[in-house]
The first five atom37 places (N, CA, C, CB, O) and aatype in JSON, in Angstrom:
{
  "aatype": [20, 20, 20, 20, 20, 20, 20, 20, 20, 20, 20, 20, 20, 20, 20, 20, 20, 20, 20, 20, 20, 20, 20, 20, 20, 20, 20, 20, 20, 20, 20, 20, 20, 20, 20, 20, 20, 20, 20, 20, 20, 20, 20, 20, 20, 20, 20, 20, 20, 20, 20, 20, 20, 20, 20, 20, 20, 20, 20, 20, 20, 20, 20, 20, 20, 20, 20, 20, 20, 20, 20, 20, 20, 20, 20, 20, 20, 20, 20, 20, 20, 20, 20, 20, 20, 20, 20, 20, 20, 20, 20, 20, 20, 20, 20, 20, 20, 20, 20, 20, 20, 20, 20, 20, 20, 20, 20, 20, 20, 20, 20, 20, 20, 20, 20, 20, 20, 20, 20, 20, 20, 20, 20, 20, 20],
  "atom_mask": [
    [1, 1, 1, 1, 1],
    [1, 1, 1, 1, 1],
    [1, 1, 1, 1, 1],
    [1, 1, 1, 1, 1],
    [1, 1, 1, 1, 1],
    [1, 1, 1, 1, 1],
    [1, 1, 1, 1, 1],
    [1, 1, 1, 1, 1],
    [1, 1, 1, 1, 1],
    [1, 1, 1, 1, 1],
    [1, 1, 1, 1, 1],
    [1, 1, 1, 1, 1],
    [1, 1, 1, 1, 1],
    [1, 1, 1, 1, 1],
    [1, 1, 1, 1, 1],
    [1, 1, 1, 1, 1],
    [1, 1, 1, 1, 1],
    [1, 1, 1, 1, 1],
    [1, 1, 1, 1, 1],
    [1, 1, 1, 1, 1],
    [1, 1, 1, 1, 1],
    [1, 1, 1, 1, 1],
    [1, 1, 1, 1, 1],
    [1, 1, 1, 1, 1],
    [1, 1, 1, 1, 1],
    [1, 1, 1, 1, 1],
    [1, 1, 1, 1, 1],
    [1, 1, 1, 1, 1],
    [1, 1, 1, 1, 1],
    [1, 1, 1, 1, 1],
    [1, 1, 1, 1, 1],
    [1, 1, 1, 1, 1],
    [1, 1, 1, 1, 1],
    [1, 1, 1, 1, 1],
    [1, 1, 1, 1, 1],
    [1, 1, 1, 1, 1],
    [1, 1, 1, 1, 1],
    [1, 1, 1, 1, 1],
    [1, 1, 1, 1, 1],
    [1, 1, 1, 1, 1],
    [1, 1, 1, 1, 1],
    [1, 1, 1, 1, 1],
    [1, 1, 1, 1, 1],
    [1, 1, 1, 1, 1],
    [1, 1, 1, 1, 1],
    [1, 1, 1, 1, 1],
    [1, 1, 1, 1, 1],
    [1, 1, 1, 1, 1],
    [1, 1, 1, 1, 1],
    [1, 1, 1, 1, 1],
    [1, 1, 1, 1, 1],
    [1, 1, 1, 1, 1],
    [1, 1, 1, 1, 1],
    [1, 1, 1, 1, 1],
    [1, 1, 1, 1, 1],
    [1, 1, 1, 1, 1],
    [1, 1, 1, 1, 1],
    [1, 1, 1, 1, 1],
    [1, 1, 1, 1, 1],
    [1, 1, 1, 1, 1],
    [1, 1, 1, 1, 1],
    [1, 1, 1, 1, 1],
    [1, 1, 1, 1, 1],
    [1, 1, 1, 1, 1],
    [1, 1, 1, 1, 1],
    [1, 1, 1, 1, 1],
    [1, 1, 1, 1, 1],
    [1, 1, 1, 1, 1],
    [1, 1, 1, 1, 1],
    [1, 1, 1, 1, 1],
    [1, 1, 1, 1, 1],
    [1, 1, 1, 1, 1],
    [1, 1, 1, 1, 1],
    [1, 1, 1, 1, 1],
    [1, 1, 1, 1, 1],
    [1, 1, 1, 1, 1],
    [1, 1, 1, 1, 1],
    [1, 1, 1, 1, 1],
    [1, 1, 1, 1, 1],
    [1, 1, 1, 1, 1],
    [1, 1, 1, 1, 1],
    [1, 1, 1, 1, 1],
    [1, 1, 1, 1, 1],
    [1, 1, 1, 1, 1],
    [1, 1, 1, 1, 1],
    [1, 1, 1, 1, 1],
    [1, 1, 1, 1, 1],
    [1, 1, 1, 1, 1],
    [1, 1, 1, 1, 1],
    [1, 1, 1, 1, 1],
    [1, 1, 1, 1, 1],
    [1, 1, 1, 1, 1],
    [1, 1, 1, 1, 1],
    [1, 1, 1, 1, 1],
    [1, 1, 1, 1, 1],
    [1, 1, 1, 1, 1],
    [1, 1, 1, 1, 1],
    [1, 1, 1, 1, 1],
    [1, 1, 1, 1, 1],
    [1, 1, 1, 1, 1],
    [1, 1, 1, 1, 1],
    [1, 1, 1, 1, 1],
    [1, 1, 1, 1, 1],
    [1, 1, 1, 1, 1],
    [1, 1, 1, 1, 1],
    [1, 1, 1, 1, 1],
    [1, 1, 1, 1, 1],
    [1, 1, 1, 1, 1],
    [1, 1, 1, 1, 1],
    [1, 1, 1, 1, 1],
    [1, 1, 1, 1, 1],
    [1, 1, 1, 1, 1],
    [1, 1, 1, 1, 1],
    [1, 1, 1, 1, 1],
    [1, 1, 1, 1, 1],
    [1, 1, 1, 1, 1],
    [1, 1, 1, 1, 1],
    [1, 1, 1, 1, 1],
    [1, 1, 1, 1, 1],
    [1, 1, 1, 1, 1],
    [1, 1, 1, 1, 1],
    [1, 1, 1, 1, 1],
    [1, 1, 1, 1, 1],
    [1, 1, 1, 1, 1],
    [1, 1, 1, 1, 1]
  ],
  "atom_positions": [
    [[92.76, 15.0, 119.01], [92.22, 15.68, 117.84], [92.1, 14.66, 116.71], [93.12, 16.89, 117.42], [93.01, 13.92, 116.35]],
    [[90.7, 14.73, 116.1], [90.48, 13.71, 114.81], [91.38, 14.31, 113.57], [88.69, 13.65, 114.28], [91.35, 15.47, 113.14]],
    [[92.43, 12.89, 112.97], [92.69, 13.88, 111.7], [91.82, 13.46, 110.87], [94.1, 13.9, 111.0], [91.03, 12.51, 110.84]],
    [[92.28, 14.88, 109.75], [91.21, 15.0, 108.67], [91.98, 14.95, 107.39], [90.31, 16.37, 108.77], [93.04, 15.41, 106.98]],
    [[90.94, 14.17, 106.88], [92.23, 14.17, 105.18], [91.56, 15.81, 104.26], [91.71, 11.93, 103.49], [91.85, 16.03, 103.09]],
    [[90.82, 16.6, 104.97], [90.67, 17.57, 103.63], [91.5, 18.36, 103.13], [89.79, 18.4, 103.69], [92.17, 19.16, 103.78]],
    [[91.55, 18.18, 101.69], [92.38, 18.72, 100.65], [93.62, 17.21, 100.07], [93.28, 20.3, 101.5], [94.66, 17.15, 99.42]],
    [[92.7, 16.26, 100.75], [93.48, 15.27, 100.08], [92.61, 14.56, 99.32], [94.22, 14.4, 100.94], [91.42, 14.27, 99.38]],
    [[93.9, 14.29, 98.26], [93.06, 13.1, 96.83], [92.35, 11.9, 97.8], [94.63, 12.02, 95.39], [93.03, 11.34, 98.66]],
    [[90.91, 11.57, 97.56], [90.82, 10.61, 98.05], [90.34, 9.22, 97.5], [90.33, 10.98, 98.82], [90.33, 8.12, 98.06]],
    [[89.82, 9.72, 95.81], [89.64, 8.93, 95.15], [89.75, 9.26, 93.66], [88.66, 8.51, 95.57], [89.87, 10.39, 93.19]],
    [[89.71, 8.26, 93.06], [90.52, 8.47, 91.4], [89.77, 7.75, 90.12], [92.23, 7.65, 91.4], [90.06, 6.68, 89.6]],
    [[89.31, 8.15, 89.97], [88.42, 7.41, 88.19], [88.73, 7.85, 87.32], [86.91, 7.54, 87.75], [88.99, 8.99, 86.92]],
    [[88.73, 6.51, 86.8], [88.89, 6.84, 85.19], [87.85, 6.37, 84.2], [90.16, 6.2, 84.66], [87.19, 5.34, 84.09]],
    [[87.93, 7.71, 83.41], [86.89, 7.39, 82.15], [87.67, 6.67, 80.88], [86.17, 8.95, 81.54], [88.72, 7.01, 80.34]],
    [[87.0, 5.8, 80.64], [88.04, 5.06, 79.44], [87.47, 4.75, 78.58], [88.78, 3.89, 79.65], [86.45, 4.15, 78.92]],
    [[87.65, 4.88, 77.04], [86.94, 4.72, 75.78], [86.93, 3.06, 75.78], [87.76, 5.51, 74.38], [86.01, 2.65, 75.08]],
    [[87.6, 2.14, 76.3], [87.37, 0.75, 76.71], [87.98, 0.3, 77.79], [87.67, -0.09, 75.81], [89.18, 0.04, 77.92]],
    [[86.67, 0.17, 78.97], [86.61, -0.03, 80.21], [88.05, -1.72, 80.74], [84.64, -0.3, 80.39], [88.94, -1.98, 81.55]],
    [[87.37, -2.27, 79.67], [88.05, -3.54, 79.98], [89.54, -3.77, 79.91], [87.54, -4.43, 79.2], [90.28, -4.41, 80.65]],
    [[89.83, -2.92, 78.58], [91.54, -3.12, 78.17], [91.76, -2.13, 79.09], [92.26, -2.81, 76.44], [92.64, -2.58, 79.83]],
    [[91.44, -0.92, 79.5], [91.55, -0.27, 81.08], [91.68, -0.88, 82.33], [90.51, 0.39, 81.39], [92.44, -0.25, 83.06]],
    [[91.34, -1.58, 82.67], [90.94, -2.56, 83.3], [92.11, -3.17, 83.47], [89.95, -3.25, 82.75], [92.79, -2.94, 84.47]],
    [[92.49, -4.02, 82.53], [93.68, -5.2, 81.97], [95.19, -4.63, 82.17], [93.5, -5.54, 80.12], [96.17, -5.24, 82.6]],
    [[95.06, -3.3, 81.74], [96.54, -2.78, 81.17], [97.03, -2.1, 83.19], [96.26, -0.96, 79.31], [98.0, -2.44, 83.87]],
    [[96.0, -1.21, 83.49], [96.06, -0.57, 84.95], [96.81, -1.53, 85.99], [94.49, -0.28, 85.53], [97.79, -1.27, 86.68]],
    [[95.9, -3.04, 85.88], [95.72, -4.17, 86.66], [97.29, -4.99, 86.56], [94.35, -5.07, 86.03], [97.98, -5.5, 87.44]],
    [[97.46, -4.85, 85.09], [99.45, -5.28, 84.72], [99.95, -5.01, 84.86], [100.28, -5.4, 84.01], [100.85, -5.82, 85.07]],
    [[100.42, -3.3, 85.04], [101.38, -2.25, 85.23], [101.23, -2.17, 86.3], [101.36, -1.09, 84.61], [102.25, -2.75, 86.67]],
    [[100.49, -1.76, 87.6], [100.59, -1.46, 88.56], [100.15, -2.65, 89.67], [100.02, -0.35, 88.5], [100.89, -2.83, 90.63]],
    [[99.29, -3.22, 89.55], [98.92, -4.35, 90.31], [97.67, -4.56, 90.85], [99.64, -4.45, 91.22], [97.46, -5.5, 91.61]],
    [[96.69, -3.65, 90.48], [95.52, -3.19, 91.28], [94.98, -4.46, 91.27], [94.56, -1.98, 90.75], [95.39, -5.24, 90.42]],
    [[93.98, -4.85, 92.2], [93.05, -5.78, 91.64], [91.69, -4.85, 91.59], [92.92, -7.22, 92.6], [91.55, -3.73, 92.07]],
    [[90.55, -5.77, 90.73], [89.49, -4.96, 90.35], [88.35, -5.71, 91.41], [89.17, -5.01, 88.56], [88.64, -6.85, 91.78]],
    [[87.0, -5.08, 91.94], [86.17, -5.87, 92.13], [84.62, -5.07, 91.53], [86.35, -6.3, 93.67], [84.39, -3.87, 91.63]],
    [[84.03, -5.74, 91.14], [82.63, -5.34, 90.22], [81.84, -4.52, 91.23], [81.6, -6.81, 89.64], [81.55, -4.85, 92.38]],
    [[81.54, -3.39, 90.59], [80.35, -2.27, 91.78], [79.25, -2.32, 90.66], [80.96, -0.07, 92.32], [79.41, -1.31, 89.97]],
    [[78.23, -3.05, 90.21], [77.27, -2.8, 89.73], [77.54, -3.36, 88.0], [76.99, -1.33, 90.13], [78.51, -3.95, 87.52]],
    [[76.59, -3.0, 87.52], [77.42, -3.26, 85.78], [78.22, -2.56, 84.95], [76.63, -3.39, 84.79], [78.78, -2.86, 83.9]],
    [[78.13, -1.08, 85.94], [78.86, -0.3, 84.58], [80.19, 0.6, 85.51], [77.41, 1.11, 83.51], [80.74, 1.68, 85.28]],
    [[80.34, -0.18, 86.37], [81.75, 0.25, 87.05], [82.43, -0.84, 87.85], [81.55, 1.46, 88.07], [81.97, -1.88, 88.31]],
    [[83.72, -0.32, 87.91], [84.59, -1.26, 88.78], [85.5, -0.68, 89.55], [85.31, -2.18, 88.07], [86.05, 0.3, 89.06]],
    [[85.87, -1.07, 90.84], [86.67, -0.49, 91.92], [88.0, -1.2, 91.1], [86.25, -0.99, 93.76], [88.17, -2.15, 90.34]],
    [[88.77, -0.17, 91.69], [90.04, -0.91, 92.01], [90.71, -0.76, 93.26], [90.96, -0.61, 91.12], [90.71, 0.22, 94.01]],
    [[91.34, -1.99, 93.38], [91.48, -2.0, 94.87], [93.06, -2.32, 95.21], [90.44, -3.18, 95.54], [93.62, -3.31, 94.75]],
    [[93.75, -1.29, 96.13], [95.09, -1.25, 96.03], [95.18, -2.54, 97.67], [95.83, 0.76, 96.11], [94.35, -3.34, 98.1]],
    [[96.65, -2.16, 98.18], [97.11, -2.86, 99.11], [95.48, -2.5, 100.63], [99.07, -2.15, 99.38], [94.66, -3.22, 101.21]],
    [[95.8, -1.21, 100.63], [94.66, -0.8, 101.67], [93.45, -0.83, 101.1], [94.79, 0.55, 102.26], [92.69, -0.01, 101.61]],
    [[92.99, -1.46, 100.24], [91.17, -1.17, 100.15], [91.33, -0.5, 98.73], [90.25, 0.14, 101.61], [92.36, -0.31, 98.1]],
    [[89.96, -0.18, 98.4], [89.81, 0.57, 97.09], [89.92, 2.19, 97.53], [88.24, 0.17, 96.3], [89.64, 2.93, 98.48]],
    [[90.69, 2.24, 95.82], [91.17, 3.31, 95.89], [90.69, 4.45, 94.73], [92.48, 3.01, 95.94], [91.01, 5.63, 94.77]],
    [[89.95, 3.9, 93.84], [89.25, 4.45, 93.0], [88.77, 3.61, 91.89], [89.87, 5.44, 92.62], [89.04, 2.43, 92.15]],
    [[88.08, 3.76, 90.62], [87.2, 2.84, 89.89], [87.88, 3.4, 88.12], [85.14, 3.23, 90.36], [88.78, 4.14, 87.71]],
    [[86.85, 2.54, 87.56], [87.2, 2.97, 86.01], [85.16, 2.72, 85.51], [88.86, 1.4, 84.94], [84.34, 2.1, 86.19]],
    [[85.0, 3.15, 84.69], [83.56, 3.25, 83.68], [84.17, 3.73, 82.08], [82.23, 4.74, 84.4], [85.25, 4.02, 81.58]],
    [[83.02, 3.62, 81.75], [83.31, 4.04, 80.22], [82.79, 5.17, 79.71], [82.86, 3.12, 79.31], [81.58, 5.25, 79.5]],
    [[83.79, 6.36, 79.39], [83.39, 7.39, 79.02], [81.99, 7.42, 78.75], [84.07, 7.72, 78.13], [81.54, 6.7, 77.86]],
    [[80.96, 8.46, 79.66], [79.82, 8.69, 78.68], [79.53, 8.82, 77.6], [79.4, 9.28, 78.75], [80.63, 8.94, 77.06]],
    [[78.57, 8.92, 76.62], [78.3, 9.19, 75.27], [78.32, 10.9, 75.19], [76.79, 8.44, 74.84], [78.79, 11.67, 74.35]],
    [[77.7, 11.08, 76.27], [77.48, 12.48, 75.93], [78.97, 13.42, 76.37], [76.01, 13.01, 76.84], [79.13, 14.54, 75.91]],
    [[79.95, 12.8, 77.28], [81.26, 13.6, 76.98], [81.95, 13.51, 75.88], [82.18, 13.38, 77.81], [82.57, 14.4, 75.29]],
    [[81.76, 12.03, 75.51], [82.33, 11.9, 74.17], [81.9, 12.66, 72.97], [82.2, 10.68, 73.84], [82.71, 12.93, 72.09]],
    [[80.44, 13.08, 72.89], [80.11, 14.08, 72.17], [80.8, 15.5, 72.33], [78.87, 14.15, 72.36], [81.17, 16.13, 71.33]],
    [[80.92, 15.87, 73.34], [81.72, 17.09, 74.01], [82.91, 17.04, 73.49], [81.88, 17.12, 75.55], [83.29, 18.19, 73.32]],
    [[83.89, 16.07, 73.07], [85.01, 16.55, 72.56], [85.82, 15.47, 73.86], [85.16, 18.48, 72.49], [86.82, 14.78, 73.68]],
    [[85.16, 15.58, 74.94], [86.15, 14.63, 76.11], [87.23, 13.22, 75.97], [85.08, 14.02, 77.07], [86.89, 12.06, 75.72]],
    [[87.98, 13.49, 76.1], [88.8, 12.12, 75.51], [88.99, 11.61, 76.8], [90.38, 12.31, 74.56], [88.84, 12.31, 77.81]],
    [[89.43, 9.96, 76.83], [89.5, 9.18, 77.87], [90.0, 10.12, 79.38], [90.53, 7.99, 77.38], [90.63, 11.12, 79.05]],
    [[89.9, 10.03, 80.31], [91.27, 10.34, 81.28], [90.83, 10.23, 82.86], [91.95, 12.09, 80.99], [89.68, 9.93, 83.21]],
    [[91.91, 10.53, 83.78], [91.64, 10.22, 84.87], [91.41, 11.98, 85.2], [92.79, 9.19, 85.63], [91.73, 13.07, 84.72]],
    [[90.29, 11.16, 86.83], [89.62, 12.26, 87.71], [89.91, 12.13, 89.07], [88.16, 12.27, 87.61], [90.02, 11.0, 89.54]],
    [[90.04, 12.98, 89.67], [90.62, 12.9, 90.96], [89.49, 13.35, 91.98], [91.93, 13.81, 91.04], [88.83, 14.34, 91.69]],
    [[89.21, 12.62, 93.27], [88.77, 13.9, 94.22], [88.98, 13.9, 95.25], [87.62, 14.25, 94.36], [89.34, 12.93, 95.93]],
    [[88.75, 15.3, 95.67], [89.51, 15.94, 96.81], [88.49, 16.01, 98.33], [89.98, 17.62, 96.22], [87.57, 16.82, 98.39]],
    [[88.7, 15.33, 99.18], [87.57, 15.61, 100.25], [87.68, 16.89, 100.79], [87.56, 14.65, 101.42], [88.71, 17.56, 100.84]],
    [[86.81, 17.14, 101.11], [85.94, 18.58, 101.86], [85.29, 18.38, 103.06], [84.7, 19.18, 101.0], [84.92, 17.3, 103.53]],
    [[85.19, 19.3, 103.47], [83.84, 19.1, 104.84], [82.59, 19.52, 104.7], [84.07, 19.88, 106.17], [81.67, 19.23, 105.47]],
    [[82.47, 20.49, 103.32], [81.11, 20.52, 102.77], [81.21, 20.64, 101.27], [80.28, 21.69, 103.36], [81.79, 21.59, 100.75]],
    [[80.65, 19.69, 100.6], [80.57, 19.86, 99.21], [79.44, 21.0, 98.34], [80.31, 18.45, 98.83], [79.59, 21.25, 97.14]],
    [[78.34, 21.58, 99.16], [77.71, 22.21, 98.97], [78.38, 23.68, 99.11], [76.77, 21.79, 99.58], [78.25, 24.47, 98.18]],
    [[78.93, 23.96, 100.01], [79.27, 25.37, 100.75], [81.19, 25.28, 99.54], [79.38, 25.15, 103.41], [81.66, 26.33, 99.1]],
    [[81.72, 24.23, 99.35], [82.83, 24.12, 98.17], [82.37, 24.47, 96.89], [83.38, 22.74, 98.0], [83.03, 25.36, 96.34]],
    [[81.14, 23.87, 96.1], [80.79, 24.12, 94.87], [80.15, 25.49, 95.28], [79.88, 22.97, 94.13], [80.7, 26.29, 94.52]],
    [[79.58, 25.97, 95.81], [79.1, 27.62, 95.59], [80.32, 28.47, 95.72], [77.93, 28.22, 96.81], [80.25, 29.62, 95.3]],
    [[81.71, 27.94, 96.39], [82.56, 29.46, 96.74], [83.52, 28.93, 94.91], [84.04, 29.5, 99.05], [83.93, 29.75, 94.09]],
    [[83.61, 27.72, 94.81], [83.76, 27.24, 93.18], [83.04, 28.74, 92.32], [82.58, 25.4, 92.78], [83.66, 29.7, 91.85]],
    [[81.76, 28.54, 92.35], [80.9, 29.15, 91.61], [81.44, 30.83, 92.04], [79.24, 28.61, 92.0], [81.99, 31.52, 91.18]],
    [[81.27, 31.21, 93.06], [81.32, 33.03, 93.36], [82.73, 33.2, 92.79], [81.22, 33.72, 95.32], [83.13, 34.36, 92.68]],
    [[83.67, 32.06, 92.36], [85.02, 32.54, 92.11], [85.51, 32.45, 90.66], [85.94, 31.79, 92.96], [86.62, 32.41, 90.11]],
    [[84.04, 32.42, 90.19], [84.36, 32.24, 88.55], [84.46, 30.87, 87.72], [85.72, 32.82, 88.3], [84.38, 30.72, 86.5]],
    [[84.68, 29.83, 88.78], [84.14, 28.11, 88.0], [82.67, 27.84, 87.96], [84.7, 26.63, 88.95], [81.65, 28.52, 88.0]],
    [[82.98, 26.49, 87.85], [81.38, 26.03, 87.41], [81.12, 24.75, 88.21], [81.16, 25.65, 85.6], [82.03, 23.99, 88.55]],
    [[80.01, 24.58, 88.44], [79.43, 23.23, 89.01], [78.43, 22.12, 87.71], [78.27, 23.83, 90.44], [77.22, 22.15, 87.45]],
    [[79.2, 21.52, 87.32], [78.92, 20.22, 86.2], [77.67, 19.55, 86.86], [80.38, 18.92, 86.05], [76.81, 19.12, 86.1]],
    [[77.54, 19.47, 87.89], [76.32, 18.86, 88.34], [75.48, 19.4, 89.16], [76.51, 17.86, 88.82], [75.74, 20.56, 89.49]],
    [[74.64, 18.96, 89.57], [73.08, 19.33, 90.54], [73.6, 18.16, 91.83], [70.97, 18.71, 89.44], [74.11, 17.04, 91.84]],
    [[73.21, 19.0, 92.7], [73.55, 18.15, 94.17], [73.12, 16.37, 93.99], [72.35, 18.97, 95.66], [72.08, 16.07, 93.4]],
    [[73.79, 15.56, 94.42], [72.88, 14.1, 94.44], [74.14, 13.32, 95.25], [72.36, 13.25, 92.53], [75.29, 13.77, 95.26]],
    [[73.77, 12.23, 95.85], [74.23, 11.2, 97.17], [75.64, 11.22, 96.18], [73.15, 9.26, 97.61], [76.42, 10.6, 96.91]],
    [[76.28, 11.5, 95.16], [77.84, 11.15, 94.73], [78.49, 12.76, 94.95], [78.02, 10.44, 92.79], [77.74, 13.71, 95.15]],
    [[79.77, 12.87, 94.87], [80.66, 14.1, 95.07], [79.77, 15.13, 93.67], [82.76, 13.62, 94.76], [78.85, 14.82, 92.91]],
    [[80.4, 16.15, 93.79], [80.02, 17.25, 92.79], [81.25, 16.99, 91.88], [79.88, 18.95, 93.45], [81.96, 15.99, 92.03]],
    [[81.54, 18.27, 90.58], [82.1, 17.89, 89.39], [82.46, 19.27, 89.58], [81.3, 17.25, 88.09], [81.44, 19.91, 89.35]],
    [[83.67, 20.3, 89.96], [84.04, 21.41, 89.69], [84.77, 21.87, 88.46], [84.58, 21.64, 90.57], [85.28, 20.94, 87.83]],
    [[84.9, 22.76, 88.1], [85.92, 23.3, 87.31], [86.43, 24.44, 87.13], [85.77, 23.12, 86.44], [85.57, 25.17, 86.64]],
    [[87.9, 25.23, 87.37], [88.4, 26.54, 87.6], [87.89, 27.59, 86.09], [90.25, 26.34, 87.85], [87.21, 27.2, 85.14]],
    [[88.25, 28.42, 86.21], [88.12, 29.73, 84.96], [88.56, 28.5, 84.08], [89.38, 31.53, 84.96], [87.53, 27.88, 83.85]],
    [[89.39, 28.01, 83.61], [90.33, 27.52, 82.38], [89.75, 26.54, 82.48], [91.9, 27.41, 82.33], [90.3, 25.66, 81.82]],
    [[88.77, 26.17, 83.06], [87.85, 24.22, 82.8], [88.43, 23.14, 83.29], [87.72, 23.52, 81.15], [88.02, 21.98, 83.15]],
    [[89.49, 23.52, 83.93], [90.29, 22.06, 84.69], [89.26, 21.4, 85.5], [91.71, 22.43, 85.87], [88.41, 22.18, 85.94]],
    [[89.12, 20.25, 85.8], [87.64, 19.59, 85.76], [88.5, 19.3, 87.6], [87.05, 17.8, 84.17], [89.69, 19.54, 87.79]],
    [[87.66, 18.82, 88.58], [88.26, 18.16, 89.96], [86.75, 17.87, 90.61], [89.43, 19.38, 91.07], [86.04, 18.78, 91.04]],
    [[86.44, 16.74, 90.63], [85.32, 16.26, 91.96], [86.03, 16.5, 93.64], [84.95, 14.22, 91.77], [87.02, 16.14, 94.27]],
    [[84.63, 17.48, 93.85], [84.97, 17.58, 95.39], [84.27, 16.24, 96.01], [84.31, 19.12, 96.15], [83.46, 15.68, 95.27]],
    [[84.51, 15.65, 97.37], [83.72, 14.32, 97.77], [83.68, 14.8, 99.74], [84.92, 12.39, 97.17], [84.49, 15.56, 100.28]],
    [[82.49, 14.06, 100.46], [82.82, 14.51, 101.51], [82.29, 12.93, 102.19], [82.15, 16.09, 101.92], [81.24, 12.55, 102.7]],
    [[83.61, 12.3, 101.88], [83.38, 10.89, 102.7], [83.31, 11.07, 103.79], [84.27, 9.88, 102.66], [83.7, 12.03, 104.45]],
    [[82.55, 9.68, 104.24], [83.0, 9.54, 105.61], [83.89, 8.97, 106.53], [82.39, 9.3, 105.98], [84.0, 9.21, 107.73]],
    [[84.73, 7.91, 105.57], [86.19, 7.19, 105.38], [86.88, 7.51, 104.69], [86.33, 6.1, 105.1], [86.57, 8.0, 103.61]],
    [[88.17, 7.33, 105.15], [89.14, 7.97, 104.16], [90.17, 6.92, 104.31], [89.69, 9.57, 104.5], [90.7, 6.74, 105.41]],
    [[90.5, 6.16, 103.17], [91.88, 5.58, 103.41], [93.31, 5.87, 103.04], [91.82, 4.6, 103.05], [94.29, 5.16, 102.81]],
    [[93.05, 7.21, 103.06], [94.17, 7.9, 103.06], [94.61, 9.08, 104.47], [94.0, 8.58, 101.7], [93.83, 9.93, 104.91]],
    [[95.88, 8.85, 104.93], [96.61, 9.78, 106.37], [97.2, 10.6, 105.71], [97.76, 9.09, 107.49], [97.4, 11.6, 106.41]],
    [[97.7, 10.74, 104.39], [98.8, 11.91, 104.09], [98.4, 11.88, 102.4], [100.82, 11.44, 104.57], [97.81, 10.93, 101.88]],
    [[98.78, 12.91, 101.78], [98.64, 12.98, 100.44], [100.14, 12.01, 99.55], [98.56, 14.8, 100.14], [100.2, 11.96, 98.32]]
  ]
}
């Protein structure tokens, strides 16, 4: 039997009002190393591989009131058929389907990306 990590964290971002001292401070305290995904993000990468990234708060959450923080997500086996039973149960779907995870959130707005990798480097939560 294949295991399956669903319902486990499988990846972790953070939005940070400055990407870099994010970056710096994460990288000191804990040990991550970083490697560049494009210009406006960066992995970080633990003992096993990367394990999640950092960017810089959008403009437009920051308009919203959003202050820096970390995001978690949880794999699924369908992110489509997850954000609609999200939706029939009284949350919301932050985004429109596209090749990255969706953006959920319960009655009370607690925010959680569902993701439906196809690797997981995670066996246990």
């Amino acid at each position: 039997m294949a295991e399956t990590t669903n319902g486990f964290f499988v990846w972790h971002e953070h939005m940070a009002k400055d990407e870099r001292a994010s970056i710096a401070f994460y990288s000191q305290i804990i040990g991550w190393k970083t490697e560049a995904f494009g210009p406006e993000y960066t992995m970080l990468v633990g003992a096993q591989g990367p394990i999640g990234g950092v960017m810089t708060l959008p403009k437009e959450a920051e308009a919203m009131g959003a202050p820096p923080h970390w995001l978690g997500y949880v794999q699924v086996d369908d992110v489509d058929a997850t954000a609609n039973a999200a939706e029939r149960l009284g949350g919301r779907v932050y985004k429109a389907p596209t090749i990255f995870p969706r953006s959920v959130a319960s009655q009370s707005w607690a925010t959680l990306k569902v993701a439906s990798l196809p690797h997981s480097n995670r066996s246990h939560p």
